[in-house]
N, C-alpha and C positions, 0 to 999 in steps of 0.2 A: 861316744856321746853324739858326733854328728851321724852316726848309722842310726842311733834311734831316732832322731829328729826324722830324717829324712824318711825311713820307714813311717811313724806317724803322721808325716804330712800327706806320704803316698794313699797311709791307709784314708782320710780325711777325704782326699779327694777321691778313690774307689767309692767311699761314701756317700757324698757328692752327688758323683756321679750317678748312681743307681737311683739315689732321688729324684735328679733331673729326668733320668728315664723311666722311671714311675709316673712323675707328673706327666711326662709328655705324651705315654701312654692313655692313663686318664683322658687328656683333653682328647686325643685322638680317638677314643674311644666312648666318648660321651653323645648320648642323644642329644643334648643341649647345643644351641649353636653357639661358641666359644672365642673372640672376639678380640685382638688388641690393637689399639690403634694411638698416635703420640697424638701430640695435644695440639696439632694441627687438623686432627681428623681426617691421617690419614691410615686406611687399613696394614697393618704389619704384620696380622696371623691370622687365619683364619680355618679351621676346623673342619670337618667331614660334616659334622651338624649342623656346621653355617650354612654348607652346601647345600646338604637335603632342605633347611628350612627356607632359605632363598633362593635356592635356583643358581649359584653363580660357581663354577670354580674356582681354586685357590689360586689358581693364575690369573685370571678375568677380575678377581676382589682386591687382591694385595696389591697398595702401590697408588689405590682407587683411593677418593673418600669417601667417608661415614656414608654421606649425605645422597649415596646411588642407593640407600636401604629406605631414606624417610621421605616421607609422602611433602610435596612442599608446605600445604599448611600447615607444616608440626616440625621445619626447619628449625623453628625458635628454642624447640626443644636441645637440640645439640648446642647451643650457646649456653645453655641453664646447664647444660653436665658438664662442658668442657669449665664451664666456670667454679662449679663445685668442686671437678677434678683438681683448679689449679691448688682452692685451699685444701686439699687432701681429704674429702669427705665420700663417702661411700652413699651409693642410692641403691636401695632393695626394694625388689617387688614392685618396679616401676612399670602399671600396665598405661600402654601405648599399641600404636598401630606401625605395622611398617610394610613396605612394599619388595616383593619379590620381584622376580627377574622378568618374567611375563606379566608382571601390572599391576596385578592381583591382589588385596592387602591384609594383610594377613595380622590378627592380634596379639602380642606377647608380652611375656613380664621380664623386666630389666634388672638384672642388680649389674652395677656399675663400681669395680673399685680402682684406685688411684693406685698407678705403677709407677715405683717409687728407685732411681740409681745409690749407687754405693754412697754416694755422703747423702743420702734423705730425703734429695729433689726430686718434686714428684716432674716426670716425664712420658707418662702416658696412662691409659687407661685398658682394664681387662673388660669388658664385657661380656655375660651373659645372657643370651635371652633363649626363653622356654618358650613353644605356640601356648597358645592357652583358648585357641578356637572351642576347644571339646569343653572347655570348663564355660565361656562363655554360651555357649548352645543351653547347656545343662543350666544356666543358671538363667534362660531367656524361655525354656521350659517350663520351669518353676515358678515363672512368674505368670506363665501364661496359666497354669494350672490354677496356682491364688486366684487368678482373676476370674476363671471359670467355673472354682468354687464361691466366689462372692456372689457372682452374676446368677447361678444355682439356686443357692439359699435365698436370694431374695429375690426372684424366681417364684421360688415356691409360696412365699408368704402372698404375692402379689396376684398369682392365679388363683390359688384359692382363694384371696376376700374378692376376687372379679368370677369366681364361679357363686361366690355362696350369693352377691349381690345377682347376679344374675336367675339363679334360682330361686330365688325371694319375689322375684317380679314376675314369675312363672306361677309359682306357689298358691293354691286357692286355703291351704290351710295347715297346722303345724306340722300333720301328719305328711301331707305329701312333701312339704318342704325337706322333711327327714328319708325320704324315701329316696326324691328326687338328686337330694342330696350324696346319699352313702350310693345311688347308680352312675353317678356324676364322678365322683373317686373312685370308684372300682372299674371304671371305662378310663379314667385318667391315667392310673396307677395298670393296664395293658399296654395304654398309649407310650405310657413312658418307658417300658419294661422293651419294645418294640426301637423307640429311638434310643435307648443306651442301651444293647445288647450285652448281657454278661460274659466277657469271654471264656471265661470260667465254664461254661456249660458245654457239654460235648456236641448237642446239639445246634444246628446252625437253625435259621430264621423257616419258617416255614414257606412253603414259596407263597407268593404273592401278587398279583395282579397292582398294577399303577391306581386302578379303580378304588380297590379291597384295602389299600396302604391306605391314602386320602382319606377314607373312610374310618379308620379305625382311630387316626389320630385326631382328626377332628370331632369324634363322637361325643367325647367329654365335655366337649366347650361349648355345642349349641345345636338346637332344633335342627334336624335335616330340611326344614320348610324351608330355613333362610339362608340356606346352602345351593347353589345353582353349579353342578358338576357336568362340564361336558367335556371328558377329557376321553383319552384312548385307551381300549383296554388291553392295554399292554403288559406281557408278562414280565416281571422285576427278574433280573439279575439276583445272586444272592447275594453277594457284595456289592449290591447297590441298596440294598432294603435299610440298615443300619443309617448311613450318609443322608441318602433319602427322607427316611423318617425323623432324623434329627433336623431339618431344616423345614420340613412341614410343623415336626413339635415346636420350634422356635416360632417360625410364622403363629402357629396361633396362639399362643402364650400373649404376643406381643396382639394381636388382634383383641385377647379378653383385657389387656389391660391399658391398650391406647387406643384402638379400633372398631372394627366392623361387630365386636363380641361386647363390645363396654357399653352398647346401646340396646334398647328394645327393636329398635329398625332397623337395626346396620346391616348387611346384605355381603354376600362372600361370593367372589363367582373364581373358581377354578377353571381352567380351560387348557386345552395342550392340541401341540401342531408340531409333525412333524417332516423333515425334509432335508435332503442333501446331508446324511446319516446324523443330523441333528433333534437333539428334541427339547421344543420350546415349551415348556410350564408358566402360562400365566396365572399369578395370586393378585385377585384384583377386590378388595375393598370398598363397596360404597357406603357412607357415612352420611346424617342428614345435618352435622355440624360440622365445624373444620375438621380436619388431623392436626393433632396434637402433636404429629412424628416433623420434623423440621426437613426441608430441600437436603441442605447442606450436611446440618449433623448426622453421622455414622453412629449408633452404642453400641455396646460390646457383643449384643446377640446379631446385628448387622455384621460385624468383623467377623465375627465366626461363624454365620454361614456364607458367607464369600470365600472365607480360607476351606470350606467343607467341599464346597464347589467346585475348587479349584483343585485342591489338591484330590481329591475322588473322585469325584464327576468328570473330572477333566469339561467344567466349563466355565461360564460367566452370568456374574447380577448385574443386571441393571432392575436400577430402585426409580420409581418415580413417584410425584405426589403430582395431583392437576386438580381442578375443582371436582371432578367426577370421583374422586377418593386416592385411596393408598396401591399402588401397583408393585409387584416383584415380579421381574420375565428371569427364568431360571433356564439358561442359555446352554444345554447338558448334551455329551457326547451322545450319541442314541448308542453306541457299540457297547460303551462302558454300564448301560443301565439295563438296556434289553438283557431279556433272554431268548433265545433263537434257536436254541437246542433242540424245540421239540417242532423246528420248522424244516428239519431236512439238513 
């Protein structure tokens, strides 16, 4: 009788045992950074994934608190879990910010459960945390995209009632109104075909002259009379033609429907200077009533060709309004826009 006891207890804990070394495996072998620490908040285990997602070794972390992982102003956060922990409640999917070993801060989601001794006292806590950087990107994408599709669509409703108005005041009669009209869309609908390039097409852009761009996108929106272009005629890059052309289509979108293009008089002067391998694009608007465009406020087609700017061009807007009208100096690498291929 006590041979079989004792044999079943051995086996029990053989059993035990392999479990305990399954889990421990597990943690040690999880992406996840894996965490436990008593209800003083202080570190008691810490994982390879803790490692890689913080920066700290298991020697440098254990023995530490919590509180060398959270950013000070979100201290208050560790008082809210260690409290939860005391009444033995679990937090999942708690997204939060925390700080790695170099400063850095890095975004993750929490689930938190309460570790509990042989009579049911809870005395400490396991933590999990996931990064969740990529999900956050992906989902600051998405929003950027929504916003790019609103700004589009109504976009488009708003050029064309500021071409067709504009056409009408051109128009001596139905017939040319319909003429000047479907020339006005079929140079619009090039213009745009130019600044959203389909990458889908094997062919790339055709080359282009800084003069011959300008020109094509502003065709649709107004007279060449009331156009004053004195720019350089510089040959475009190919990957600079798309970026480029996007930020001239936006410039005059915004000119037909708050500017130099919303009037019978309003005047466009284009100009460009360059030097010290920079090249400066002035978009200068003169208007014979205010601008409507405010000092201060930024909208969404301003945000977006600042970010086009920057991240392609490698340059910089500066936006100005003065009594003399609406200004853009587009501040652009000359390296990244030229082409020089065919200079030697």
């Amino acid at each position: 009788m006590l041979d079989s006891l004792l044999s079943w207890r051995c086996a029990l804990d053989q059993r035990d045992e392999r479990y305990y070394r399954h889990l421990a495996a597990v943690v040690e072998g999880s992406d996840d950074a894996i965490i436990s620490k008593n209800l003083n908040s202080i570190i008691l285990s810490w994982n390879p994934g803790a490692e890689q997602l913080f920066g700290y070794r298991a020697e440098e972390a254990i023995g530490k608190s919590i509180y060398l992982l959270i950013p000070e102003d979100r201290h208050h956060e560790e008082l809210h879990i260690i409290s939860r922990m005391r009444r033995g409640e679990r937090i999942e999917n708690f997204e939060t910010v925390r700080q790695k070993k170099d400063g850095t801060l890095v975004p993750v989601s929490l689930t938190i459960s309460p570790v509990k001794n042989e009579q049911g006292e809870v005395v400490g806590a396991s933590k999990i945390a996931r990064d969740i950087t990529v999900q956050r990107r992906l989902a600051e994408q998405q929003q950027m995209l929504l916003s790019e599709m609103r700004h589009r669509v109504s976009n488009c409703f708003a050029v064309s009632s500021g071409l067709l108005t504009m056409t009408a005041r051109e128009a001596r009669s139905i017939e040319e109104l319909i003429e000047l009209t479907n020339n006005r869309y079929r140079a619009l609908a090039k213009a745009h075909a130019v600044a959203l390039h389909d990458p889908e097409q094997t062919q790339s852009h055709p080359s282009r002259t800084l003069t011959e761009l300008i020109r094509v996108i502003i065709e649709p929106f107004v007279d060449e009379r009331r156009v004053r272009l004195t720019v350089a005629n510089l040959q475009l890059s190919h990957a600079a033609i798309t970026p480029l052309a996007l930020v001239l289509y936006e410039l005059a979108t915004n000119a037909v429907k708050y500017g130099a293009f919303s009037e019978s008089d309003g005047i466009l002067e284009i100009s460009s200077t360059s030097s010290c391998e920079r090249l400066r694009i002035t978009w200068s608007e003169r208007l014979q009533r205010k601008d409507s465009r405010t000092k201060g406020a930024e909208g969404y087609g301003t945000r977006m060709i600042r970010r086009v700017i920057e991240s392609q061009l490698a340059g910089k807007l500066e936006r100005r309004i003065d009594t003399l009208g609406f200004h853009m100096i587009l501040d652009l690498d000359l390296k990244m826009v030229a082409d020089f291929s065919d200079n030697g």
